[in-house]
VEXLUMSE-174672 format. One record per residue (C-alpha): residue number from 0; chain; y, x, z negated. Coordinates in steps of 0.2 Angstrom, whole numbers. Layout:
// residues N
[rec NUM A [Y X Z]];
...
// end
This chain:
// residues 311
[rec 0 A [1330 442 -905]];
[rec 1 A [1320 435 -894]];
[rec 2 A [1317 444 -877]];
[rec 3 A [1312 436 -861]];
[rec 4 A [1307 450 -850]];
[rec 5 A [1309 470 -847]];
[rec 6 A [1316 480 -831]];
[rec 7 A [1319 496 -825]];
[rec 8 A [1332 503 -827]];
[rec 9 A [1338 515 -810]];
[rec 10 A [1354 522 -809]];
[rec 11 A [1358 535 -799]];
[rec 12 A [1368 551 -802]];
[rec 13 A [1358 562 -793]];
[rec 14 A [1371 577 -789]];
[rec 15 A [1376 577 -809]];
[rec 16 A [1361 583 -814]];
[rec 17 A [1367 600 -813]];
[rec 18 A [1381 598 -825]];
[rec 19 A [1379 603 -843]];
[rec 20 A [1392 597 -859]];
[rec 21 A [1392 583 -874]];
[rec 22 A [1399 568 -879]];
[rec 23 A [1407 559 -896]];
[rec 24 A [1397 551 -907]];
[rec 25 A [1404 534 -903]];
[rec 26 A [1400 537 -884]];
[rec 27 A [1382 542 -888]];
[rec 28 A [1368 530 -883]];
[rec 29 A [1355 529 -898]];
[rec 30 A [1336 528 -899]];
[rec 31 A [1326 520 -883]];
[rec 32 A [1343 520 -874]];
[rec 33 A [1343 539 -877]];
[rec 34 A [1329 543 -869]];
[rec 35 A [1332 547 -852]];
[rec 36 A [1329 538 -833]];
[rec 37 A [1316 530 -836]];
[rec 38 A [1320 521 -852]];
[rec 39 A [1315 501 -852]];
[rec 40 A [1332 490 -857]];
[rec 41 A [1326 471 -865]];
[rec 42 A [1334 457 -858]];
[rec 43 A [1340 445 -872]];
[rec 44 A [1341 428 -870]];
[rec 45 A [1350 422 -884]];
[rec 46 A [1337 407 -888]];
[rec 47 A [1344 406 -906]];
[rec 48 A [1361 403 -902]];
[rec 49 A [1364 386 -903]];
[rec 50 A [1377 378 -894]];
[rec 51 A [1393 374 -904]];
[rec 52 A [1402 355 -903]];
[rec 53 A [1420 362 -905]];
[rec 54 A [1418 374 -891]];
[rec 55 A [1409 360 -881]];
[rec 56 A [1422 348 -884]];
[rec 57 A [1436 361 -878]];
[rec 58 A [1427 362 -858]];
[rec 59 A [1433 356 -845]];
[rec 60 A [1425 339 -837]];
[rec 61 A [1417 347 -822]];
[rec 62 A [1410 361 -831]];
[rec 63 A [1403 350 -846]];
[rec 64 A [1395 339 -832]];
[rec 65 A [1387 354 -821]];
[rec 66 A [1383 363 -837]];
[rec 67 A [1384 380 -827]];
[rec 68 A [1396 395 -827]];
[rec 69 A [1396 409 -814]];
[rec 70 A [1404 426 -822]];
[rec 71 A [1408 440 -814]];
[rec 72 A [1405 458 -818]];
[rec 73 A [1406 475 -812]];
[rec 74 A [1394 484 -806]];
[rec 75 A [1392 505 -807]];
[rec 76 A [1396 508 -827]];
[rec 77 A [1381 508 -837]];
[rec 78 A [1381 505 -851]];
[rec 79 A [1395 493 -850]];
[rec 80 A [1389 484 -836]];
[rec 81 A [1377 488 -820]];
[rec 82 A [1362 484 -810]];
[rec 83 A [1344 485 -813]];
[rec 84 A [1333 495 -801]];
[rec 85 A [1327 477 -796]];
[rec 86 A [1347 477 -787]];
[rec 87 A [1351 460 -793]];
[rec 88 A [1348 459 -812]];
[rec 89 A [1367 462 -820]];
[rec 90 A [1363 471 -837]];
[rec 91 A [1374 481 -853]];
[rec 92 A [1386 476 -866]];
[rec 93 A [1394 465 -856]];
[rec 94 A [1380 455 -846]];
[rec 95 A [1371 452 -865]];
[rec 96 A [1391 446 -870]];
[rec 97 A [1391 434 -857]];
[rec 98 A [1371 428 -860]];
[rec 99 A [1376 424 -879]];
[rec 100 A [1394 417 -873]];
[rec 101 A [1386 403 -863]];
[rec 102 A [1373 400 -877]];
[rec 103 A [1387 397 -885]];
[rec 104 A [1395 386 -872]];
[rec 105 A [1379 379 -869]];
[rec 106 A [1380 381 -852]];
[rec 107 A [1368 389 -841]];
[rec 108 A [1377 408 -834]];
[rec 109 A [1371 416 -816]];
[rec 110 A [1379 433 -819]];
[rec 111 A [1385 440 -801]];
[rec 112 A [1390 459 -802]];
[rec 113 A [1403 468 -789]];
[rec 114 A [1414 483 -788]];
[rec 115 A [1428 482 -800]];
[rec 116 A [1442 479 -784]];
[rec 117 A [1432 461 -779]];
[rec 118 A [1435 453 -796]];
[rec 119 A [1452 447 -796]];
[rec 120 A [1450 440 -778]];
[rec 121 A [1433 431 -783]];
[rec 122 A [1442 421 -794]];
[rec 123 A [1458 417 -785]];
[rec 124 A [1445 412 -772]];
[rec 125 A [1435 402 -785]];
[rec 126 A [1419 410 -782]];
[rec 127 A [1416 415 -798]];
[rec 128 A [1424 405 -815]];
[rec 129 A [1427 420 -826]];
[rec 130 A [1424 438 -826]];
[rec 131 A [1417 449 -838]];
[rec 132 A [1423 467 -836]];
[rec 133 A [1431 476 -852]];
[rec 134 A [1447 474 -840]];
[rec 135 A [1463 479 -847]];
[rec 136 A [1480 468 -849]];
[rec 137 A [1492 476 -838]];
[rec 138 A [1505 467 -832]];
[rec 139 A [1501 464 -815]];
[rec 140 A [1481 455 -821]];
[rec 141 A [1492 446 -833]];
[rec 142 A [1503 440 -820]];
[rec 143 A [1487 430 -812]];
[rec 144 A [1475 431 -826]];
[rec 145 A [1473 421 -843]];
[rec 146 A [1464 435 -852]];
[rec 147 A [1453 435 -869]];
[rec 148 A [1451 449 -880]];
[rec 149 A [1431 452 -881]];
[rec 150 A [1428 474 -883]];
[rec 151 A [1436 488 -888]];
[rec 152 A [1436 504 -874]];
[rec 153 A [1442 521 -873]];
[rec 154 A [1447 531 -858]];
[rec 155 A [1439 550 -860]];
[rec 156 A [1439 562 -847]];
[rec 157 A [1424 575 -841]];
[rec 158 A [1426 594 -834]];
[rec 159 A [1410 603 -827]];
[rec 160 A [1400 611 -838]];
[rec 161 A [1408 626 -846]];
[rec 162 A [1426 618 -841]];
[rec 163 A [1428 634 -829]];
[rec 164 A [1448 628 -828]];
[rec 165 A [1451 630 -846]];
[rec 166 A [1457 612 -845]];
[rec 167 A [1463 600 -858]];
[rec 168 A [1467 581 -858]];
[rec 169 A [1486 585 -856]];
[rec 170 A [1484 600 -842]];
[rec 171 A [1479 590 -827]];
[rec 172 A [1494 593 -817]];
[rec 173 A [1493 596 -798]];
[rec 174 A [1475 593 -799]];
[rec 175 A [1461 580 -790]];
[rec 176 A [1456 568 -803]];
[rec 177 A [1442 553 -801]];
[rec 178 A [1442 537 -803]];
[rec 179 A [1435 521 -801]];
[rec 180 A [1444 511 -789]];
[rec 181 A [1455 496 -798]];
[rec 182 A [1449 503 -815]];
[rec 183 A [1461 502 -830]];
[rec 184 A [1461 523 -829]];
[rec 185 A [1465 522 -809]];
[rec 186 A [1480 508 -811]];
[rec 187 A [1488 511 -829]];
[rec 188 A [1480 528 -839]];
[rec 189 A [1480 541 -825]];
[rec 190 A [1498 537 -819]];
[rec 191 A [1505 537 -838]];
[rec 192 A [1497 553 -843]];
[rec 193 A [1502 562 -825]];
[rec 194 A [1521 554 -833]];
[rec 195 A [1522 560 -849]];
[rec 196 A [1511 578 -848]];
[rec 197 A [1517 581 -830]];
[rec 198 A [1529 572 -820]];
[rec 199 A [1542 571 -835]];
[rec 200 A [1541 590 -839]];
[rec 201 A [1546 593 -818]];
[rec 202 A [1527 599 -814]];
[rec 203 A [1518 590 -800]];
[rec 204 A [1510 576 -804]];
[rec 205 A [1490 571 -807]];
[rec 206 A [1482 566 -792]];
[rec 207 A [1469 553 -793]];
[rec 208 A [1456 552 -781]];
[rec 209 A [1450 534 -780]];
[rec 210 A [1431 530 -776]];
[rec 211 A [1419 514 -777]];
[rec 212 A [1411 516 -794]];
[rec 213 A [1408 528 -809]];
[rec 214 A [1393 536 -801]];
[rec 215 A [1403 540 -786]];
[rec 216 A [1416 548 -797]];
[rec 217 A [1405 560 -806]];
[rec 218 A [1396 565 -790]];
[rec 219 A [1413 569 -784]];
[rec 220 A [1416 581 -799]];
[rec 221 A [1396 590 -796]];
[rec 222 A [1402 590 -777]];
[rec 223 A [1420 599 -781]];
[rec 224 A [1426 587 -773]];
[rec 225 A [1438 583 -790]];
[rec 226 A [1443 596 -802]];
[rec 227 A [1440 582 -818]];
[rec 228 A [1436 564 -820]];
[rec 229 A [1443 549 -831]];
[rec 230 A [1431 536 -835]];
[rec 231 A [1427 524 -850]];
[rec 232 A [1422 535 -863]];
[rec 233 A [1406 524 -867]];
[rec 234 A [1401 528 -847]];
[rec 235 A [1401 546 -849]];
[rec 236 A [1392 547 -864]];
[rec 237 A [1378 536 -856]];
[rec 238 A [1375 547 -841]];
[rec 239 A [1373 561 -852]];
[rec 240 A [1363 555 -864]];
[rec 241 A [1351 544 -852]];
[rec 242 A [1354 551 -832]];
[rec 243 A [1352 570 -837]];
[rec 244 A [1369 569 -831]];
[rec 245 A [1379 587 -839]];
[rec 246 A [1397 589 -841]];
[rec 247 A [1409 592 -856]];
[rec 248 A [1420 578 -862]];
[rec 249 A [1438 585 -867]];
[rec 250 A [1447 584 -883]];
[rec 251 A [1454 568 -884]];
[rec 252 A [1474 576 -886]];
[rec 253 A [1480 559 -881]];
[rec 254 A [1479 539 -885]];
[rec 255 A [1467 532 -873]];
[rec 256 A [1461 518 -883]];
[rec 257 A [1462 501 -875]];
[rec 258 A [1455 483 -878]];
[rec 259 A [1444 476 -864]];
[rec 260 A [1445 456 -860]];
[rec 261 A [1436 441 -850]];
[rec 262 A [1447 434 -839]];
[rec 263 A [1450 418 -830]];
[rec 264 A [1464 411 -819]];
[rec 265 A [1480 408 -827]];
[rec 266 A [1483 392 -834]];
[rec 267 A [1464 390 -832]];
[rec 268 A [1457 375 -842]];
[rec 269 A [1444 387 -848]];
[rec 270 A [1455 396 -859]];
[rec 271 A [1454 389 -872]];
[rec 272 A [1436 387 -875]];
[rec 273 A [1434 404 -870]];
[rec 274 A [1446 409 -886]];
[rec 275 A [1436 398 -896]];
[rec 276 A [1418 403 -890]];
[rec 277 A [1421 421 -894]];
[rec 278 A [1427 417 -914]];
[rec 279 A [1410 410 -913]];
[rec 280 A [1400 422 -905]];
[rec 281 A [1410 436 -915]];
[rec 282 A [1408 427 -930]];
[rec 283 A [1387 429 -927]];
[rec 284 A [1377 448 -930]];
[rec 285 A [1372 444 -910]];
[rec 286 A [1388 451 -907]];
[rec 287 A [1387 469 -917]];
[rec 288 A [1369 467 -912]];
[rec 289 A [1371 470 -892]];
[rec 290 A [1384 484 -895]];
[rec 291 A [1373 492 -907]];
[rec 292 A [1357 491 -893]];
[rec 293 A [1367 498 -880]];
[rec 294 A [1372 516 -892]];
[rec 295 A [1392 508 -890]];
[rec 296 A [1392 501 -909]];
[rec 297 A [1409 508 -911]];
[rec 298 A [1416 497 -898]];
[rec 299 A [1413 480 -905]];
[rec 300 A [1432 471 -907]];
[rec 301 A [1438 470 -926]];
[rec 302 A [1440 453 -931]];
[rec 303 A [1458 455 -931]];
[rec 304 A [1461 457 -911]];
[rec 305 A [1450 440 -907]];
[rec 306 A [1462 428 -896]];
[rec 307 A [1473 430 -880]];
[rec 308 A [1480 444 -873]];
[rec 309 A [1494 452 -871]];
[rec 310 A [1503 465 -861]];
// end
């Protein structure tokens, strides 16, 4: 793979530090990534991707003659996706997945990263002609969004370091939990498991305390400003394992798996040739490759979940 250039990497958890716990082995960043703050990441360029005809062929006109795509991503989840100390360069799983995408497409991407809340509205606005953000398919995105199946995630939840409340994944009632505003934990999983641990059993139900970005929301926990936190499993285990960030993971007692997708407008001309560009790009060891760099290789989708989603 040939690489193009090095950055730093600064993300800051400052107020986690003093947190101590562990993570899954799926979560856990491996090699350089492991190695703390000031661990360089390689930007790939994806030169030996070549473009392929049938996903050419299914672009729309304007985009064919521009031979440019602007995608979208969020910014504040490392190692899924965030900023580079440089405050401009988008990097992680899902910045690499959108470099090999357009190599794919051949089309020339500028990758744009924002808070998780100012996706959808980017790209009703057209700002932005797809997004790249391991987002769910509730109904609601559905409802505005073609979406494409491209990652596999999983929702874990963290307690300060010797989990001083004796809590488990199902005993959050009553309680101050962080999120990250308009994530899949903050809209869909937090809600469903205050439903069925809580709320259906007549005990009060989960409160989650909404705030910009994952940094924000383990902060809040170091602070004690929230008694746990939700987050992307991968997420979690990068702080530990890179930011000195300390806190325990819980027991997964619950399913919080989930299926991450890009996503355009609905009935988007790009749709399809989205759906075809990842067969392609999943169908190439680039794929496994980036998961593999960024310590999240049990994340990559199987084969057999490639295409459109569904709610």
């Amino acid at each position: 793979m040939k690489l193009v250039k090095r950055v730093q990497i600064a993300v800051a958890l400052m107020s986690v530090v003093a947190l101590a716990g562990c993570s899954t082995p799926t979560d856990a960043p491996q090699g350089e990534q492991a190695t703390g703050a000031a661990s360089l990441e390689q930007i790939a360029a994806f030169t030996q991707i070549q473009p392929d005809p049938q996903v050419q062929a299914l672009l729309p006109t304007d985009v064919k003659q521009s031979k440019k795509i602007t995608m979208v991503l969020s910014a504040g989840a490392p190692p899924t996706s965030f900023v580079s100390g440089d405050g401009k360069t988008s990097l992680g799983v899902n910045a690499d997945i959108g470099r090999a995408l357009a190599r794919v497409m051949g089309l020339e991407p500028t990758l744009v990263s924002v808070s998780l809340d100012g996706i959808i509205p980017g790209l009703q606005s057209k700002k932005y002609d797809m997004a790249l953000a391991s987002m769910s398919p509730s109904p609601e995105r559905l409802e505005v969004l073609d979406m494409v199946a491209f990652t596999k995630g999983g929702s874990a939840i963290a307690v300060p370091t010797g989990n001083p409340g004796k809590l488990t994944s199902t005993t959050l009632c009553g309680l101050q939990v962080g999120v990250a505003v308009g994530s899949f934990q903050a809209t869909t999983r937090l809600p469903k498991l205050s439903e069925e641990s809580c709320e259906s059993q007549g005990k009060p139900a989960v409160k989650g305390v909404e705030l910009p970005d994952q940094n924000q929301v383990l902060q809040a926990m170091a602070s004690g400003r929230v008694a746990a936190v939700m987050a992307d499993g991968p997420v979690l285990g990068y702080a530990q394992k890179t930011q000195g960030a300390k806190f325990e993971v819980l027991k997964d007692e619950s399913s919080l798996t989930s299926t991450g997708g890009m996503a355009v407008l609905k009935g988007s001309d790009l749709t399809e040739a989205l759906v075809k560009a990842m067969e392609v790009l999943h169908s190439r060891p680039e794929y496994q490759q980036i998961y593999d760099k960024w310590g999240m290789s049990g994340y990559a989708l199987p084969a057999a979940e490639l295409g459109r989603l569904k709610a």
